[in-house]
VEXRORO-964574 format. One record per residue (C-alpha): residue number from 1; x, y, z. Coordinates in steps of 0.5 Angstrom, whole numbers, plus 500, padded with zeros to 3 digits. Layout:
  nr   X   Y   Z
 NUM   X   Y   Z
...
end
This chain:
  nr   X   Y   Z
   1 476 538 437
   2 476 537 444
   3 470 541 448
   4 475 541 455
   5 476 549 456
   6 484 552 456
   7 482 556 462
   8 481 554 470
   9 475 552 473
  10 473 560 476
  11 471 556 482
  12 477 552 483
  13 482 559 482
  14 478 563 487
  15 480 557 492
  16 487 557 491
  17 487 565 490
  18 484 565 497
  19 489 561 501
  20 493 563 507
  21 499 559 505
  22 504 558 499
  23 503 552 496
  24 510 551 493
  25 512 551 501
  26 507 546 503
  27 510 542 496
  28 517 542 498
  29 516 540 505
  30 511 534 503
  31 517 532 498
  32 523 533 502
  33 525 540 500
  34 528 543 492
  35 533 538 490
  36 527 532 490
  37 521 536 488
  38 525 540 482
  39 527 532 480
  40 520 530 481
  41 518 534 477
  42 522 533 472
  43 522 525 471
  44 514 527 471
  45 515 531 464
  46 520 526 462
  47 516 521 462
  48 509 523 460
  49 512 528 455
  50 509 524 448
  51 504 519 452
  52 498 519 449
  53 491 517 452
  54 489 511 449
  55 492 507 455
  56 486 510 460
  57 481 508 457
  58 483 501 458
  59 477 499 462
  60 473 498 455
  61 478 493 453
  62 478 485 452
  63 484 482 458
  64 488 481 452
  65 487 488 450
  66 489 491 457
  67 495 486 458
  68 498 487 452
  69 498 494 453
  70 501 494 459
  71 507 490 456
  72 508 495 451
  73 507 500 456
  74 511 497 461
  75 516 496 456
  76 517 504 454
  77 517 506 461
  78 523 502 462
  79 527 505 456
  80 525 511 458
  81 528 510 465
  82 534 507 463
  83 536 513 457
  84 534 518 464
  85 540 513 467
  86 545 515 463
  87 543 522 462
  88 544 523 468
  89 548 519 472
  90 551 513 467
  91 553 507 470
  92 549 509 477
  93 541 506 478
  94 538 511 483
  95 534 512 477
  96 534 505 473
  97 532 501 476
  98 531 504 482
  99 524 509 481
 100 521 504 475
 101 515 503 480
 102 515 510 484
 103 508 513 484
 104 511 519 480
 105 511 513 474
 106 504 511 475
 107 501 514 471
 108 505 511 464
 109 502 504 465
 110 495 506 468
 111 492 499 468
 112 498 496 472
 113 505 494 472
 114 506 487 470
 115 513 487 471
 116 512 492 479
 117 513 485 482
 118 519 483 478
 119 524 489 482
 120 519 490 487
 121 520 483 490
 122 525 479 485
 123 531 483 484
 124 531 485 493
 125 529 478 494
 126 535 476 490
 127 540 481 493
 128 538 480 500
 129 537 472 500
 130 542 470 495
 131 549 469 496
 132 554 474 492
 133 555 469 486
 134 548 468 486
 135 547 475 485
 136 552 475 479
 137 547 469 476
 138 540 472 476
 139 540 478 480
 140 544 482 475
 141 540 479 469
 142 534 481 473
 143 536 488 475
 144 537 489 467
 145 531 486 466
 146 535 480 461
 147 530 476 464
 148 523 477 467
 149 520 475 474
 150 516 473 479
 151 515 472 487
 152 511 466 487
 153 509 465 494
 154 502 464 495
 155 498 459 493
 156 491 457 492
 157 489 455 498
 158 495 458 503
 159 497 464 503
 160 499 468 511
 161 501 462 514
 162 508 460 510
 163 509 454 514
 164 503 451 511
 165 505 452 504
 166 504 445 501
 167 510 446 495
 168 515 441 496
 169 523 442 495
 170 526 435 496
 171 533 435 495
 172 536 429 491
 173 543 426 493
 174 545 423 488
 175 544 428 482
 176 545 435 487
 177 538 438 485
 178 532 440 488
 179 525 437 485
 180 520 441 486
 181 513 439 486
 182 506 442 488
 183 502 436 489
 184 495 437 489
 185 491 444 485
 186 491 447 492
 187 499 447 492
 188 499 451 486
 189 501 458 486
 190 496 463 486
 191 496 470 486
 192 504 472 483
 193 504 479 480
 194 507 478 473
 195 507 470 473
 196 502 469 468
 197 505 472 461
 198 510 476 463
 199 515 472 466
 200 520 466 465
 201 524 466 472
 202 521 466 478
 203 523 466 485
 204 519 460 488
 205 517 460 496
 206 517 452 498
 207 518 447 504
 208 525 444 504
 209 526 436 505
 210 532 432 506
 211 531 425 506
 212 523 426 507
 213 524 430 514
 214 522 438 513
 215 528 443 514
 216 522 449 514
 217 522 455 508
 218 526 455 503
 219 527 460 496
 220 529 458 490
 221 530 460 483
 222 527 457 478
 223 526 457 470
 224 519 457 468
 225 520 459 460
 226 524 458 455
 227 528 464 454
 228 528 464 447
 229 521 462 445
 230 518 464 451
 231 514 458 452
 232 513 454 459
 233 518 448 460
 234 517 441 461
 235 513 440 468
 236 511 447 468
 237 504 449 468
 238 503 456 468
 239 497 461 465
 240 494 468 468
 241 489 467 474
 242 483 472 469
 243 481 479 471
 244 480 481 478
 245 478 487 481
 246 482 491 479
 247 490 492 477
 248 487 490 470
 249 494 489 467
 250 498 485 472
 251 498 479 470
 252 497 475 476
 253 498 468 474
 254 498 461 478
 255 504 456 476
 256 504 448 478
 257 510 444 478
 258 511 437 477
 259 518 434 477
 260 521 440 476
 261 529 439 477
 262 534 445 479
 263 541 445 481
 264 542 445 488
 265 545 452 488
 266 539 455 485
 267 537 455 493
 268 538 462 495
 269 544 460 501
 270 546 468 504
 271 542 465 511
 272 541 457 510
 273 545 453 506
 274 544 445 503
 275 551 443 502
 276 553 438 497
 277 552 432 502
 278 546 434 504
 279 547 438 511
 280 542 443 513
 281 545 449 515
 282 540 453 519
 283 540 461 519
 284 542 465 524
 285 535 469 524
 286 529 464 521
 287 525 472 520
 288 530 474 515
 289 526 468 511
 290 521 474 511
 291 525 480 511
 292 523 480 503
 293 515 481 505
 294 518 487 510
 295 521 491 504
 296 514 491 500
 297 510 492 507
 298 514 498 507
 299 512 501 500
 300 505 498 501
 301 505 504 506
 302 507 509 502
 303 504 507 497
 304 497 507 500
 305 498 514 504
 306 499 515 496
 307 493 513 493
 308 490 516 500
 309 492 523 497
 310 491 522 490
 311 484 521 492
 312 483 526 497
 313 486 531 491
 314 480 529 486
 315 474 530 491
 316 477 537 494
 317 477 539 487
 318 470 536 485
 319 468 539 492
 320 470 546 489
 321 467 545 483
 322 460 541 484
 323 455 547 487
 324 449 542 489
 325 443 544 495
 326 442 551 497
 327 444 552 505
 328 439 559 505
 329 432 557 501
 330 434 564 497
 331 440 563 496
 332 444 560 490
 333 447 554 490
 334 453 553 495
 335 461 549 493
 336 459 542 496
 337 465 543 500
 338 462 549 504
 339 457 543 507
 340 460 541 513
 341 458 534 513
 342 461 534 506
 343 467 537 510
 344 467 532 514
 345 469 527 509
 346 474 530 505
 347 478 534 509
 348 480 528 515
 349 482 523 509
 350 486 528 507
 351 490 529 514
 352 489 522 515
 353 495 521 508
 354 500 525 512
 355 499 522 518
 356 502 516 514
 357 506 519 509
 358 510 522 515
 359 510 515 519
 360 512 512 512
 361 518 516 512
 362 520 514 520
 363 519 506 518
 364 523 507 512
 365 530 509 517
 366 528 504 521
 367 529 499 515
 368 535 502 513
 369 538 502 519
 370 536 493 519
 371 538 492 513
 372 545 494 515
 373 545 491 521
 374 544 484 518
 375 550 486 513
 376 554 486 520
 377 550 479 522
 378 547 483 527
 379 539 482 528
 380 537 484 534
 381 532 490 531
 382 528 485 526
 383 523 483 531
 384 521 491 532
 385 522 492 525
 386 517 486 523
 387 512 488 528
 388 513 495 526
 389 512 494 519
 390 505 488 520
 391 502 494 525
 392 503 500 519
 393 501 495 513
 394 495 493 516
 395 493 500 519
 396 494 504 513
 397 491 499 508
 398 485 499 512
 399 484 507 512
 400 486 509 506
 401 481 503 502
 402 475 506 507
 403 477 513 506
 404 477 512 499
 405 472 510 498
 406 469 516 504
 407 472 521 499
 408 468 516 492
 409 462 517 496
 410 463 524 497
 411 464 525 489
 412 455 523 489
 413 454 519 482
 414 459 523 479
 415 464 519 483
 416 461 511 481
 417 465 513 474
 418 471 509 471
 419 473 515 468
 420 473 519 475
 421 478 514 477
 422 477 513 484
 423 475 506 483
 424 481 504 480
 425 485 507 486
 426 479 505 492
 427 481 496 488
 428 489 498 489
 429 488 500 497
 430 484 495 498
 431 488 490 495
 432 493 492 500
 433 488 489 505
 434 490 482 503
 435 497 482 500
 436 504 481 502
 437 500 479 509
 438 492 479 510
 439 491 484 515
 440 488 480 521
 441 494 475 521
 442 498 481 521
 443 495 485 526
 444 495 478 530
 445 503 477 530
 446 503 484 532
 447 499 482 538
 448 503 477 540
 449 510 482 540
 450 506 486 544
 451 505 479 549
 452 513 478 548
 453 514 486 550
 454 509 486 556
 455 512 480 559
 456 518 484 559
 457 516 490 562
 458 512 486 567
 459 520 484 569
 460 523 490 569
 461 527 489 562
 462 528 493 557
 463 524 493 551
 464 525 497 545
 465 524 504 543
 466 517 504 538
 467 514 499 545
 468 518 503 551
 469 512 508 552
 470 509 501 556
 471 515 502 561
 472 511 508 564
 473 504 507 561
 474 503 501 565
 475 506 503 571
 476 500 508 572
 477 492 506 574
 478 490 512 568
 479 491 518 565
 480 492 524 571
 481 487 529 568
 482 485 530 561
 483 487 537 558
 484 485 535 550
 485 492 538 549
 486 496 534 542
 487 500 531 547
 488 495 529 553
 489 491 525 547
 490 498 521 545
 491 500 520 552
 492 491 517 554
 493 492 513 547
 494 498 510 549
 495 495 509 556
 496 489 507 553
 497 494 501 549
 498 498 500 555
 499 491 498 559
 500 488 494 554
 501 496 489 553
 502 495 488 560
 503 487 486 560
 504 490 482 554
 505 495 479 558
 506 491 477 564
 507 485 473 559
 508 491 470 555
 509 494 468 562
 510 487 466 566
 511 486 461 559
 512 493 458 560
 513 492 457 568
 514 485 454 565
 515 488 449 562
 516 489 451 555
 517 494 450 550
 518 498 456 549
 519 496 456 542
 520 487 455 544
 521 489 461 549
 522 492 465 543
 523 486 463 539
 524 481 465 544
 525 485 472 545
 526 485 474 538
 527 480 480 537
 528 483 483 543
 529 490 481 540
 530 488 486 535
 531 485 491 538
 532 492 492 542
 533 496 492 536
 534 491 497 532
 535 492 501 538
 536 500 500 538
 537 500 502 531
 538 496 509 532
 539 501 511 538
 540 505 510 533
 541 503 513 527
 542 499 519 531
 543 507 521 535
 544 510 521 529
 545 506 526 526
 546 506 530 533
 547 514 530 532
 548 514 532 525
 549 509 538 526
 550 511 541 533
 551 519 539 534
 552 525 542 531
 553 523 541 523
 554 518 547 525
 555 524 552 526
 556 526 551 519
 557 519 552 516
 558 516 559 516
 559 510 560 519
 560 504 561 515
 561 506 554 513
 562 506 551 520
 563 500 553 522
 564 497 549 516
 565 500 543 518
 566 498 545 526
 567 491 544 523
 568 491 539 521
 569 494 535 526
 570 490 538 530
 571 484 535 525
 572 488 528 526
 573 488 528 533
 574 481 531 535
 575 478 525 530
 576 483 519 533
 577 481 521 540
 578 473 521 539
 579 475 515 534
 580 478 512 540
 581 473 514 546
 582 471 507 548
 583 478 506 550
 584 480 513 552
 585 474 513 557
 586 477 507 562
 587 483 510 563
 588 481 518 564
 589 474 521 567
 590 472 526 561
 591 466 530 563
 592 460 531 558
 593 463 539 557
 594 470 536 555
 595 468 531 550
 596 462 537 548
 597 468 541 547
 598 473 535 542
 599 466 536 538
 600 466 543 538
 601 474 543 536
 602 473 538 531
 603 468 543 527
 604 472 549 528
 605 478 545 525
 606 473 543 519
 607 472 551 517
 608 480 553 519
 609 481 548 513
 610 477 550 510
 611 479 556 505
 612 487 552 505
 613 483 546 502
 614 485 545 495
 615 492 549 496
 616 494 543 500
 617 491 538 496
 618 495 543 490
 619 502 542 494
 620 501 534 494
 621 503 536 488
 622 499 530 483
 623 500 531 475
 624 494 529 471
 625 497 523 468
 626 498 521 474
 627 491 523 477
 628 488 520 471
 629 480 523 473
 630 476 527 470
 631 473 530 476
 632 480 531 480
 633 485 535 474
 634 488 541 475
 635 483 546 471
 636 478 543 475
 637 473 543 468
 638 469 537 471
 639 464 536 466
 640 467 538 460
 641 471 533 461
 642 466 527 464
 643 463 528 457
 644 469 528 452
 645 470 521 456
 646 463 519 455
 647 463 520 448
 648 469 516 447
 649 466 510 448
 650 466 504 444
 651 459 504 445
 652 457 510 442
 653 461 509 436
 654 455 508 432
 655 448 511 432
 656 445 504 433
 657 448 498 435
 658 448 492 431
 659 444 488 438
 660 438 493 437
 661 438 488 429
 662 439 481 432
 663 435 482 439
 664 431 488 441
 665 428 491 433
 666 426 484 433
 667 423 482 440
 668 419 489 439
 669 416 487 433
 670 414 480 435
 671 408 478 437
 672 407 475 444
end
């Protein structure tokens, strides 16, 4: 008999009755209008309709237990979506395999997906790197999950830096194969999502070699088990890497290879080819190699921005909901979220995940519109579009694992729970931090485009558009004046950017004229290389949300609504600029007033936020299931529902445990 009331928490519905704004506006702005709200929900109820709570309390589980039960899980989601495919659009894959990963699905598997990597990667991998017979081979049986795969790029002792990768595929004349071979325990493949159990091909990143000289990066498809009994293949030694700090049930394996034979047309060929008599013809673009990394740095920052708001949810509710430390001495205990520092916490990461949802949106057009670009064998947009997606990958995985750990923290002790589920979310964003690209490396090639772009608007070339604001910003000694206005603190920080790429510029030139090589000088520029680029990213990011907010989308929104969004970035942009003062203050004089006035602003938003805190985070829109918490549900019934989970514990099943027989009873009685 559950102990959990079938009512609302009282504090939580006074929250939402009082807000200033229809919650159901600000959901079908956030999810992109009717159509996409209406069939969110509705996938969410289709797939957690007869899921039962078993699965969430895998953190009391063996790592066999949990891989197990993300297989099964997996599994299920996967008929589920395929049978959704034919009810709704037979024969299409807008929903199959398409939303197999989405975020609304994240709930059926709460332990990790140890098939996401497979079309995340695999499946893209193969349409975008392989020729249209090789998609008719491997990636059709991939899309219809007739084989399982993996991406295995990384290895155990090289990860960003691909032209390191010690896996070597030498191509053989006489028989037209390629024998891979990962030469010493270094080599090995280290990290693939999947690759352990859950996989019997995969696609393998190595260093390509014709009569022993190196050709560069090469991908190749490769059989690792037998499809009939699973078991791994002659030279193959495969197995999972063991637990980790979360994604629990991924399944993230390492793979050696010795000797290992694969035609020659196992070689995915669309931009470089090895002909039958061992010509190597190179891609027109060697960045389209990577272009693969740029699609999941893509869904990294949706997915973070995501994970960000999923946490923000939790602590907003169990703010409303937690009374603690009375501000009057007589008075009753407050709602901690009418403590201002508490809000303080709170309400900036939420401001913060639409920041970067918005710039998500904005970074998926300018993919969309590279991809079909390289379909006409044009590449020009690639070098802004890698850069692009470096700098937002690097950003919004850094701020959302520090703000969800800021909003972990904010919860006090309750939030150090594994059923309050913030550190199951806090292990995913900060995981982001080191996969597909660890950020530092990342934010070092941003630096170097941003190099690359100074020098071409020092000579008056044209540059392009996510970097045209240089054209003018380094043209000026400074701001004019400081108005505090959202638009004067966008353009301080993009002159504030454009400053510091100069300054960059001019040490990463003394260092060449001193002698040093281009490569040392770079080194020795590098904390200053990313400095700029996270400055570059948060232009980007801030003018995004501006344009969103301010420009002609605000016309078809109505005006209770906008005034929330006007708040809340309102709150993003006083908190970047004093965030970013250091910077902004060498390019503008700002009087002690002036900066006593951001202060000011900052705590005046912090209260018009106030009493629209939980609608907002109610128009995010989360399902429980997906929230998977016991302090963030939408009935705000916290410690029912911490105690029901306590008393679910494997360790609460007998009154004694046996330990207390073999162990404690008797030590105790022992004497010493």
């Amino acid at each position: 008999m559950s102990i959990i009331p079938k009512t609302i928490n009282p504090d939580l519905q006074k929250e939402r009755q009082k807000a200033s704004f229809n919650v159901e506006d600000f959901a079908l702005w956030y999810h992109g209008g009717e159509e996409k709200l209406k069939f969110k929900r509705f996938l969410e109820s289709y797939v957690y309709k007869d899921l039962d709570d078993k699965s969430n309390s895998f953190q009391d589980w063996s790592h066999e237990e949990i891989f197990a039960d993300a297989v099964k899980n997996g599994i299920e989601l996967a008929k589920k979506m395929r049978k959704l495919q034919e009810e709704v659009n037979p024969g299409g894959n807008d929903i199959w395999p398409t939303l197999y990963g989405c975020p609304e699905t994240w709930g059926a598997i709460p332990s990790g997906n140890p098939f996401a990597v497979h079309f995340a990667m695999m499946v893209g991998c193969i349409r975008q790197q392989g020729t249209d017979e090789q998609w008719e081979k491997f990636g059709k049986r991939a899309e219809n999950f007739e084989i399982c795969g993996a991406y295995a790029q990384t290895e155990l002792g090289h990860g960003t830096f691909l032209r390191g990768l010690e896996t070597r595929a030498d191509f053989d004349r006489k028989t037209d194969e390629f024998v891979l071979n990962t030469p010493t325990i270094t080599a090995y493949k280290w990290w693939p999502g999947g690759l352990g159990h859950a996989t019997n091909y995969c696609v393998v990143v190595a260093n390509l070699y014709i009569d022993n000289e190196p050709k560069g990066v090469a991908m190749f498809m490769v059989q690792v088990r037998d499809e009939e009994t699973f078991m791994p293949l002659p030279g193959i030694d495969i197995g999972d890497i063991g637990k980790k700090m979360g994604f629990a049930g991924v399944n993230n394996g390492y793979l050696g290879l010795k000797n290992v034979r694969i035609p020659r047309t196992n070689m995915l060929m669309r931009h470089s080819q090895v002909l039958r008599d061992g010509t190597y013809v190179k891609s027109p673009a060697s960045v389209l190699t990577y272009f693969s990394m740029v699609y999941v740095r893509c869904l990294i920052v949706r997915n973070n921005s995501t994970m960000l708001s999923m946490a923000a949810t939790i602590a907003n509710r169990y703010a409303a909901v937690r009374r603690q430390s009375p501000i009057n001495p007589k008075e009753p205990e407050p709602q901690i979220i009418d403590h201002v520092t508490q809000q303080m916490k709170l309400f900036p990461e939420i401001a913060t995940s639409i920041a970067y949802r918005l710039s998500s949106t904005k970074l998926w057009q300018l993919y969309d519109q590279t991809a079909e670009d390289i379909k006409r064998g044009e590449f020009g947009r690639l070098p802004e579009m890698h850069a692009l997606a470096c700098s937002l990958k690097a950003l919004c995985s850094k701020d959302s694992a520090q703000g969800v750990e800021r909003l972990r923290l904010a919860c006090g002790g309750h939030g150090y729970l594994a059923s309050a589920n913030l550190a199951n979310l806090y292990s995913g964003a900060t995981a982001a931090c080191t996969y597909e690209g660890e950020n530092t490396v990342l934010l070092l090639q941003v630096g170097r485009f941003l190099m690359k772009s100074c020098r071409m608007v020092m000579a008056g070339k044209p540059v392009v558009h996510t970097i045209s604001y240089l054209q003018e910003a380094m043209k000026v000694n400074g701001l004019e004046r400081w108005t505090g206005s959202w638009q004067n603190i966008l353009e301080a920080l993009q002159i504030a950017t454009a400053h510091k790429i100069r300054i960059t510029f001019e040490n990463l030139t003394a260092r060449l004229k001193a002698g040093q090589t281009e490569a040392e000088a770079a080194n020795n520029s590098g904390i200053e290389y990313t400095q700029a680029a996270e400055l570059h990213g948060t232009c980007f990011v801030a003018a995004t949300f501006i344009e969103e907010v301010t420009g002609p989308n605000a016309k078809t929104r109505n005006p209770a609504l906008n005034k929330v969004l006007e708040n809340l970035l309102e709150l993003f942009m006083v908190n970047t600029a004093l965030k970013n003062m250091h910077e902004i203050l060498r390019i503008v004089n700002i009087s002690d007033a002036e900066l006593r006035a951001l202060q000011t602003r900052l705590e005046d938003v912090l209260k018009a936020i106030r009493p629209d805190a939980i609608a907002i985070c109610d128009g995010f829109d989360f399902h429980d299931r997906n929230l998977k918490s016991t302090l963030g549900s939408y009935d705000g019934n916290v410690y029912e529902r911490i105690f029901e989970e306590a008393k679910k514990s494997p360790l609460n099943k007998k009154p004694v445990p046996d330990v207390f027989y073999s162990h404690l009873q008797p030590f105790m009685k022992s004497k010493m």
